[in-house]
C-alpha positions in Angstrom: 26.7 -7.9 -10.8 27.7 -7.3 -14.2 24.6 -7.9 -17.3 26.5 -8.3 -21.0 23.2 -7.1 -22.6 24.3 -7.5 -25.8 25.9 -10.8 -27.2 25.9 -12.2 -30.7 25.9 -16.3 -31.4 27.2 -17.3 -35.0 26.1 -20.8 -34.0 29.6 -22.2 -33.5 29.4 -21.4 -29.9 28.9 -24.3 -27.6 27.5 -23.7 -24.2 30.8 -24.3 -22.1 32.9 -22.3 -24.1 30.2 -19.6 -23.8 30.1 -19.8 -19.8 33.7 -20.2 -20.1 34.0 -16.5 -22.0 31.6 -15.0 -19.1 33.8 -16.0 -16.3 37.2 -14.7 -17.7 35.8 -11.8 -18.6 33.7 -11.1 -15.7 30.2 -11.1 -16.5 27.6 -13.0 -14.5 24.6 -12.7 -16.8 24.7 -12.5 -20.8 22.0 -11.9 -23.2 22.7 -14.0 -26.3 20.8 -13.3 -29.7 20.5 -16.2 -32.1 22.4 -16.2 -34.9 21.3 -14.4 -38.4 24.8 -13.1 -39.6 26.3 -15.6 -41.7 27.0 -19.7 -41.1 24.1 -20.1 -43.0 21.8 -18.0 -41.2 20.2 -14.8 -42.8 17.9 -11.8 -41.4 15.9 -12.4 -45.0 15.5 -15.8 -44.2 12.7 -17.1 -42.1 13.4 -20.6 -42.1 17.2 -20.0 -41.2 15.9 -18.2 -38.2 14.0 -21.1 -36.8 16.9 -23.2 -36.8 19.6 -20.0 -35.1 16.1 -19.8 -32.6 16.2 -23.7 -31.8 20.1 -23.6 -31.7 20.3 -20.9 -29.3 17.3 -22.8 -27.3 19.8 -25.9 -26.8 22.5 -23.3 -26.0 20.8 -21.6 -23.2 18.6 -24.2 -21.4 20.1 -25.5 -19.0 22.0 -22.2 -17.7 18.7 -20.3 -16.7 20.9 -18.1 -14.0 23.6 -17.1 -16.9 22.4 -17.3 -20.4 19.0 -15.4 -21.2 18.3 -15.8 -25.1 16.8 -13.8 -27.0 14.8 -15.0 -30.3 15.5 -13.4 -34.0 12.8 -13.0 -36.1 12.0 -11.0 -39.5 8.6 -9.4 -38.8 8.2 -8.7 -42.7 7.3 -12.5 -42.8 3.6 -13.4 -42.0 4.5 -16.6 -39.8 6.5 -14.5 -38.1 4.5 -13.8 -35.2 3.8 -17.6 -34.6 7.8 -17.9 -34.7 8.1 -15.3 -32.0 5.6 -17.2 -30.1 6.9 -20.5 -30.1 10.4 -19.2 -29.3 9.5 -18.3 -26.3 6.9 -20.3 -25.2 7.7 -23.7 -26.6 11.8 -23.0 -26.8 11.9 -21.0 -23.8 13.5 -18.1 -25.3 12.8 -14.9 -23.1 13.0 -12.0 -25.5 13.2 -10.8 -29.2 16.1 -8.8 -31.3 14.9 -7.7 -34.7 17.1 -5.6 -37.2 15.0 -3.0 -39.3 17.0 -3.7 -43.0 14.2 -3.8 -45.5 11.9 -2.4 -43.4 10.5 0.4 -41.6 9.5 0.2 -37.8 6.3 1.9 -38.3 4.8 -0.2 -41.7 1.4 -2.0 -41.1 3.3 -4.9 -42.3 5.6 -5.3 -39.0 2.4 -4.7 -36.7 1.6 -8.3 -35.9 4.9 -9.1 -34.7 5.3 -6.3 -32.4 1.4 -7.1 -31.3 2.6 -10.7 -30.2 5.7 -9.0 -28.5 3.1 -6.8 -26.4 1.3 -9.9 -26.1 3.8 -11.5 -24.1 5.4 -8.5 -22.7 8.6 -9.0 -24.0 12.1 -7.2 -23.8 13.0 -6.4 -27.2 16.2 -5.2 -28.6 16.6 -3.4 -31.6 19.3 -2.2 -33.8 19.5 1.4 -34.2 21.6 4.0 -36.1 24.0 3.2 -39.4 25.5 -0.2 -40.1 29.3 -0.7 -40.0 28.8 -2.9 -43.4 27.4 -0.5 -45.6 24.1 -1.7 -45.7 21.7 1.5 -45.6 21.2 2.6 -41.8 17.9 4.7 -43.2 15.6 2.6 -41.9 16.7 2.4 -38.1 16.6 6.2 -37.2 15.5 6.2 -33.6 12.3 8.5 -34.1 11.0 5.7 -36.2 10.7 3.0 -33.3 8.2 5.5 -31.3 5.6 2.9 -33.3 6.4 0.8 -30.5 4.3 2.8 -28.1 1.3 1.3 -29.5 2.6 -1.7 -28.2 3.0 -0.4 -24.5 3.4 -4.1 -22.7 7.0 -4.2 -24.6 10.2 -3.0 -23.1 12.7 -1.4 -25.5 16.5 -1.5 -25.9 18.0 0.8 -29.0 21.4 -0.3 -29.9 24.2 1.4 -30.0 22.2 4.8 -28.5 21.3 5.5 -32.5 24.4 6.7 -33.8 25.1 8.6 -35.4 21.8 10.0 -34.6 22.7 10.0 -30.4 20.4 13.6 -30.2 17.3 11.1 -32.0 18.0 8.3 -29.4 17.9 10.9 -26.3 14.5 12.5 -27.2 13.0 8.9 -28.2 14.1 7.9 -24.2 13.3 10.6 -22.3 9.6 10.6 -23.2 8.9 8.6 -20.4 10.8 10.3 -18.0 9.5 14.0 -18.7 6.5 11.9 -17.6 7.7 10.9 -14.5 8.1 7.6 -15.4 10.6 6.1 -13.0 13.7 4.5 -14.7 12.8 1.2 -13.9 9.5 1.5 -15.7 9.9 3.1 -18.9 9.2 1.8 -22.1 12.0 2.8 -24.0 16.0 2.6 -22.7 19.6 2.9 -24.8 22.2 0.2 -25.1 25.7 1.3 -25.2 26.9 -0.7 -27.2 29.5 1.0 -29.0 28.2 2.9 -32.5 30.4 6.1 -31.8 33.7 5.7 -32.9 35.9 6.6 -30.0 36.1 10.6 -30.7 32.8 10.5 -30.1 32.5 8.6 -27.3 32.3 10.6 -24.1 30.6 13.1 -25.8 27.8 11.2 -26.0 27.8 9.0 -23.0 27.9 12.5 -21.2 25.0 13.9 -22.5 23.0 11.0 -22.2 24.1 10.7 -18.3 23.2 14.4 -17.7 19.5 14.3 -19.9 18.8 11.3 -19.2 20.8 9.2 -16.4 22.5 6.2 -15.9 18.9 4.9 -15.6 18.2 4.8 -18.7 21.4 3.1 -20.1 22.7 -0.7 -20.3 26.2 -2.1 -20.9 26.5 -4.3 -23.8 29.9 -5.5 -25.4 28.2 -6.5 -28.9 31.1 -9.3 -29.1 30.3 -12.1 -31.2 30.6 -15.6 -29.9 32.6 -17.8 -29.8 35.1 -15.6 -29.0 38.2 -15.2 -25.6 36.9 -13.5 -22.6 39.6 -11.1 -23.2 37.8 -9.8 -26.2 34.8 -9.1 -24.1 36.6 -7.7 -21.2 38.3 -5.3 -23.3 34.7 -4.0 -24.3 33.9 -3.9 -21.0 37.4 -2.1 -19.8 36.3 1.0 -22.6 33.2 1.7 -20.1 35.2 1.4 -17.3 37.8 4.3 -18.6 34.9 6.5 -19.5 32.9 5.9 -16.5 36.4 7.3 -14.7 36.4 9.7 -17.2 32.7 11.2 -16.4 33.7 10.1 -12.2 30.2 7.7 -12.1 29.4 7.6 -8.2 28.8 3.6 -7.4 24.8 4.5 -7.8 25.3 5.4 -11.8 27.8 2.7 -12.0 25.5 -0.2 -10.7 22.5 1.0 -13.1 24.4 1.0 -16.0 25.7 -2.7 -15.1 23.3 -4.2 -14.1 19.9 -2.1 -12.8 19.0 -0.8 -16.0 19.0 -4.4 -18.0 17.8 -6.3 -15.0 14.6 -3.8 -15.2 14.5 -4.8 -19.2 14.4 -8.0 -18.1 11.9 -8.4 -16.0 14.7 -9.6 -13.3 14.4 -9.5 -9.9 17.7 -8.0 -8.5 19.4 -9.7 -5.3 18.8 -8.8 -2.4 21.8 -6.7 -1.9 20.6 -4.6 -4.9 16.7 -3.4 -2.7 18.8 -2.8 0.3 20.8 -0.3 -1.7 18.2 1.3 -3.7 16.1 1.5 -0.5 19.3 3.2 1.6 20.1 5.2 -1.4 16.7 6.7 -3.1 18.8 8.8 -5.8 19.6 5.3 -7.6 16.3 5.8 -9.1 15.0 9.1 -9.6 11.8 9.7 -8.0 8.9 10.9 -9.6 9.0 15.3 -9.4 5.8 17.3 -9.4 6.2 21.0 -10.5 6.5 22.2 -6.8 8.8 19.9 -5.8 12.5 20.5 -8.2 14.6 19.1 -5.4 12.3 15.8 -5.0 12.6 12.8 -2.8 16.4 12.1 -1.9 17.8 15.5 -1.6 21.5 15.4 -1.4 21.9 11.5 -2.6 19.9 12.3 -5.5 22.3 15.1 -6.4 25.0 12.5 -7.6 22.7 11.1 -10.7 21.6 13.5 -13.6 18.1 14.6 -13.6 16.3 13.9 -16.3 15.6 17.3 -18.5 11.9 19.1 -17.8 10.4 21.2 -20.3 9.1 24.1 -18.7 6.1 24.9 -21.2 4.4 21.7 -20.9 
């Protein structure tokens, strides 16, 4: 299974040409963001929002299995967390993006709306790192979205792993996991949607496998709909090369696919997905004490990175 975690609408899609762009480029799941760029839609307009969030409503309803959507909302806006609310609840929208542009992630102001998130126990996904349009990137350095762990019941997705702040990104995510968290719980994982230009790119993917693990990472093309499911399948073919590149195992390559957003999610994976991760404990690194540095899984596990330990604390 393949999970497109990251898919804009400009609200000139239409659902069969959407489903249509999934199947040629060989995705079974995408998660669609309503529209807020453009075609009359703004981030700094709440009313323009509730029509992308009823839009992407009509979009998505009647594809359940395929289309997940996720509600936009600017939290600077005190009806705001009503919005969120009734997105999901009365429009059946199953998760929230939100683009920090005006706004920090830890201001007082933005509280309510991430207080409703935790409410509902939402996946959320943020942008994170500079903008490609010259807006100002200062207020979506990853450190700043740690605010979200007062909201513990939400699950987090940074965009485009922070760049170019990739190092920021890392040490937000791996809180959890020095923990012991297991990947499939943690509060906090990194889309890799591409931010780094190209130079950059196995660089970073690279470090993030080996600190963090494939855990910890989700596949999204950022693509903007409506667009030819060779456009999306390109996105998806970079991955592929650098997953050759770094020589993935299957384990690393499934999680990065499709584990790590299915756990975002709050999807429960086929049944061919629990047989593996029951015949193959290294998918998901198990929780380590201090007297136990080889953990559960032994030679399996020694195909996915372990997460870094500090050894002073």
């Amino acid at each position: 299974m393949i999970i497109d975690a990251h898919l804009h609408c400009t609200g000139r899609e239409r659902t069969d040409d959407v489903l249509r762009t999934l199947d040629e480029a060989g995705i079974d799941k995408g998660v669609l963001l309503a529209p807020f760029l453009g075609d009359g839609y703004s981030i700094d307009d709440a009313a323009s929002l509730r029509r992308a969030n009823e839009h992407l409503s009509r979009l998505v309803r009647h594809h359940p299995d395929r289309l997940i959507g996720f509600a936009v909302v600017d939290p600077r806006d005190p009806a705001a967390p009503d919005d969120l609310r009734h997105a999901i609840e009365d429009l059946g929208l199953r998760g929230c993006k939100m683009v920090p542009t005006g706004w920090y992630p830890y201001e007082e102001r933005v509280q309510p709306v991430f207080a409703m998130a935790h409410a509902l126990a939402l996946p959320l996904l943020f942008h994170s790192g500079i903008f490609i349009d010259g807006r100002s990137g200062r207020f979506c350095r990853p450190t700043y979205f740690e605010a979200l762990r007062d909201h513990p019941r939400t699950r987090v997705a940074l965009a485009h792993m922070g760049w170019p702040w990739t190092d920021e990104a890392l040490a937000v995510a791996l809180i959890d996991r020095i923990h012991g968290v297991p990947h499939a719980q943690v509060q906090f994982r990194l889309d890799i949607s591409f931010g780094p230009p190209p130079a950059y790119r196995r660089e970073v993917l690279a470090r993030m496998l080996e600190v963090l693990g494939a855990g910890s990472l989700q596949f999204g093309s950022d693509c903007f709909l409506p667009c030819s499911g060779a456009h999306v399948r390109e996105r998806r073919q970079w991955v592929e090369d650098l997953m050759d590149m770094l020589d993935l195992d299957a384990a690393a390559r499934r999680q990065i696919w499709c584990d790590t957003a299915a756990a975002w999610l709050g999807l429960k994976l086929e049944a061919e997905g629990q047989a593996q991760r029951s015949s193959h404990p290294g998918h998901l690194l198990p929780r380590l004490s201090a007297n136990d540095e080889d953990g559960a899984g032994g030679a399996a596990s020694s195909s996915v990175p372990r997460p870094w330990r500090p050894i002073c604390c």
